[in-house]
N, CA, C and O atoms as a GROMACS GRO file, in nm:
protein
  168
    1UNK      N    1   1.408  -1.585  -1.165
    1UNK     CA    2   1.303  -1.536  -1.078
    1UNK      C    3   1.170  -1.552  -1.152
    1UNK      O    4   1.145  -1.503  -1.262
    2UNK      N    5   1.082  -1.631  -1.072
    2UNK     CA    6   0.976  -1.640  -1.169
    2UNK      C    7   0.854  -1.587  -1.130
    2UNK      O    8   0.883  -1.477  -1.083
    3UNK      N    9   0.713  -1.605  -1.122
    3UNK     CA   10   0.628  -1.484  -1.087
    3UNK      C   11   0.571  -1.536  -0.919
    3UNK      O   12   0.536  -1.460  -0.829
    4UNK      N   13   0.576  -1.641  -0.917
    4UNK     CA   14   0.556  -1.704  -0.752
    4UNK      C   15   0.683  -1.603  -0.657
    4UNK      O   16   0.649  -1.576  -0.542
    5UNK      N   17   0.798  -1.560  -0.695
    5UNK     CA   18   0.905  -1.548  -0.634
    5UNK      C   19   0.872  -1.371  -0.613
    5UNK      O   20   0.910  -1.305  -0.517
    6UNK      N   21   0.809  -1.330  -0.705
    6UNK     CA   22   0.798  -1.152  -0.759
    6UNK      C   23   0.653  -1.141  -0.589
    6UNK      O   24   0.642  -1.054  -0.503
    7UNK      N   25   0.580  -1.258  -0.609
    7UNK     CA   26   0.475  -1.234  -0.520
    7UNK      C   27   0.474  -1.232  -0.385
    7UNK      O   28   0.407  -1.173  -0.300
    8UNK      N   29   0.620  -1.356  -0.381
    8UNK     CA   30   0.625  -1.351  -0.236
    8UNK      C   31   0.738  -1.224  -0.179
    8UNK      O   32   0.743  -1.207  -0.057
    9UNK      N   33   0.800  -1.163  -0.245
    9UNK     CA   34   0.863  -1.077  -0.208
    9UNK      C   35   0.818  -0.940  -0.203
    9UNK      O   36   0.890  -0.855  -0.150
   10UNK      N   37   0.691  -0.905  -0.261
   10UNK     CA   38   0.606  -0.825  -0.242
   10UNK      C   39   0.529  -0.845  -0.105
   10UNK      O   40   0.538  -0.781   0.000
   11UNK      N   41   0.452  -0.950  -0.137
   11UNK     CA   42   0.403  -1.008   0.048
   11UNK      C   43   0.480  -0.971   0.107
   11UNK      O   44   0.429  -0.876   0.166
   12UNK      N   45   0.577  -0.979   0.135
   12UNK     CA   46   0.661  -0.934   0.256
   12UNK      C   47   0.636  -0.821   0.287
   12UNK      O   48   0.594  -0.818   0.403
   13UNK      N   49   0.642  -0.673   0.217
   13UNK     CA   50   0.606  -0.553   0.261
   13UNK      C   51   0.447  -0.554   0.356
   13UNK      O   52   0.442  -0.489   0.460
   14UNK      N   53   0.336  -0.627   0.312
   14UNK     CA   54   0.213  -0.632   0.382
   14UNK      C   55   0.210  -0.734   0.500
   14UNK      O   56   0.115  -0.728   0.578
   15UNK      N   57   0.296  -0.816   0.517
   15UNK     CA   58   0.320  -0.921   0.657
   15UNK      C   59   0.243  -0.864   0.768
   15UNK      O   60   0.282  -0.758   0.815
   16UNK      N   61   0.117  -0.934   0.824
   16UNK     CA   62   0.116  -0.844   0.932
   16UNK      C   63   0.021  -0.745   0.936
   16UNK      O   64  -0.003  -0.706   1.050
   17UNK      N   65  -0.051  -0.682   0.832
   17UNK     CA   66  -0.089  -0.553   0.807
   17UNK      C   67  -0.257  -0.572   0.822
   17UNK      O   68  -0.327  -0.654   0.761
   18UNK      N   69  -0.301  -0.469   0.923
   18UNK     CA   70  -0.453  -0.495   0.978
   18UNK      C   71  -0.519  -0.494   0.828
   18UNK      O   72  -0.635  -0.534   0.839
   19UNK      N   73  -0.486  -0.463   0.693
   19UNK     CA   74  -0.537  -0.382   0.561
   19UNK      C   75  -0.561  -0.469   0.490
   19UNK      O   76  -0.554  -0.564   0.567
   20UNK      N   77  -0.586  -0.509   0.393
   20UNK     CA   78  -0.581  -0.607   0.269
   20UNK      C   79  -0.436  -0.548   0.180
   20UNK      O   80  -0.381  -0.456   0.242
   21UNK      N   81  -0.400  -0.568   0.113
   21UNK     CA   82  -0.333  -0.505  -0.011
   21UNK      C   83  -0.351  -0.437  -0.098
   21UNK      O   84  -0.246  -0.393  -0.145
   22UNK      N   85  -0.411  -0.414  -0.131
   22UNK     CA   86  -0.490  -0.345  -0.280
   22UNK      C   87  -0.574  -0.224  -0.171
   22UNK      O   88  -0.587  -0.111  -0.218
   23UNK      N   89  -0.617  -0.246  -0.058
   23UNK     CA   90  -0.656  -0.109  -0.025
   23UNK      C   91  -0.545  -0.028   0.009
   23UNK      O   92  -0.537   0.094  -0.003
   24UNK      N   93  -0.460  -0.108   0.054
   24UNK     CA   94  -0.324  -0.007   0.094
   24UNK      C   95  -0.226   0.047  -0.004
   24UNK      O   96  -0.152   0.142   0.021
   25UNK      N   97  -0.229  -0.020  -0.117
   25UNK     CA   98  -0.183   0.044  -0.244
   25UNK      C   99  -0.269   0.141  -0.290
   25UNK      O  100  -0.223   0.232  -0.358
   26UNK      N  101  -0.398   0.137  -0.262
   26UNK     CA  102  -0.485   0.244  -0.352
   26UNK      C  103  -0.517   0.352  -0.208
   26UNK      O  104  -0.613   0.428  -0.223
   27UNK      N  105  -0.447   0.359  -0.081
   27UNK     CA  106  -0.464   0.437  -0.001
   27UNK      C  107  -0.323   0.483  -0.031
   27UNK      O  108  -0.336   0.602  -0.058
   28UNK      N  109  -0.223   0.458  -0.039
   28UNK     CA  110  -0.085   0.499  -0.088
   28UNK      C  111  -0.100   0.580  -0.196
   28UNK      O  112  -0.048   0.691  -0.179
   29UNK      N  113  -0.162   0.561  -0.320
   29UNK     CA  114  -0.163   0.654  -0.456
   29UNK      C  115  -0.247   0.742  -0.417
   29UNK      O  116  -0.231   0.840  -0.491
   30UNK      N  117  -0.347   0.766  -0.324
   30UNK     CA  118  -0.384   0.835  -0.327
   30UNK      C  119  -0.337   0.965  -0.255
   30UNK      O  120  -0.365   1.082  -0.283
   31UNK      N  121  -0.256   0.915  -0.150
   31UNK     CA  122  -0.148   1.017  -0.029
   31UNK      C  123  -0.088   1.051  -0.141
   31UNK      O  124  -0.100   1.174  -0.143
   32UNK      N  125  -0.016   1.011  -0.258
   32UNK     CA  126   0.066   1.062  -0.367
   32UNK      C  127   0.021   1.175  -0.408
   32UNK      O  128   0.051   1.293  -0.392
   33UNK      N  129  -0.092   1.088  -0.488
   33UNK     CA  130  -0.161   1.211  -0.562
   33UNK      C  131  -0.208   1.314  -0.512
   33UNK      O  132  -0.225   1.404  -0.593
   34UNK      N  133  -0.245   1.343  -0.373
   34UNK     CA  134  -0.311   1.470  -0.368
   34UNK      C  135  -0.266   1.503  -0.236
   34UNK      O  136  -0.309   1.446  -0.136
   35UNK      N  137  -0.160   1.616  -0.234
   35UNK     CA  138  -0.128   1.688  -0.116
   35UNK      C  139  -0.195   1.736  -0.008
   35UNK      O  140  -0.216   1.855   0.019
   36UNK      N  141  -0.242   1.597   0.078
   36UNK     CA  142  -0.354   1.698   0.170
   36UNK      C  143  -0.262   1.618   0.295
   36UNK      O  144  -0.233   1.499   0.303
   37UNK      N  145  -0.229   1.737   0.391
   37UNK     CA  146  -0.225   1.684   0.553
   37UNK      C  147  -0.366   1.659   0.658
   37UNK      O  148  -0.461   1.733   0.682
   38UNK      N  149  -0.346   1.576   0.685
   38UNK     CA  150  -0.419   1.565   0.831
   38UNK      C  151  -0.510   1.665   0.880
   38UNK      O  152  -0.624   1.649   0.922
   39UNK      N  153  -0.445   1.767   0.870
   39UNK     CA  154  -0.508   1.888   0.976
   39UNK      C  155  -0.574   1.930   0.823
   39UNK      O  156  -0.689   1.971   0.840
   40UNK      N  157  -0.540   1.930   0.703
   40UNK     CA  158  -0.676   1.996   0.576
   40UNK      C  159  -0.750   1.886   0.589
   40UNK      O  160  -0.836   1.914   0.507
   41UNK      N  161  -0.780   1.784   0.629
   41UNK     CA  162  -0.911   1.684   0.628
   41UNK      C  163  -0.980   1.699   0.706
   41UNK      O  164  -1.095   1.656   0.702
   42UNK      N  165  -0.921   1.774   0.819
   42UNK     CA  166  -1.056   1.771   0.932
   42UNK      C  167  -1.128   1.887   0.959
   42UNK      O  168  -1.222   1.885   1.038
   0.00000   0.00000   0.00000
């Protein structure tokens, strides 16, 4: 498995996705990191 193979099998999770990548990973760590629902943001 070499690093072309690591990339396209990652692509696969974003197929499709209105987002870029890297915002949706750094919108993901951030749902991690900090316990807030919906209804505490608004």
């Amino acid at each position: 498995m070499n690093k072309n193979d690591s990339e396209d099998i990652s692509m696969n999770h974003f197929k499709g996705k209105q987002f870029q990548k890297d915002v949706i990973i750094v919108a993901v760590g951030y749902y991690l990191r900090y316990n807030l629902s919906y209804r505490e943001i608004q």
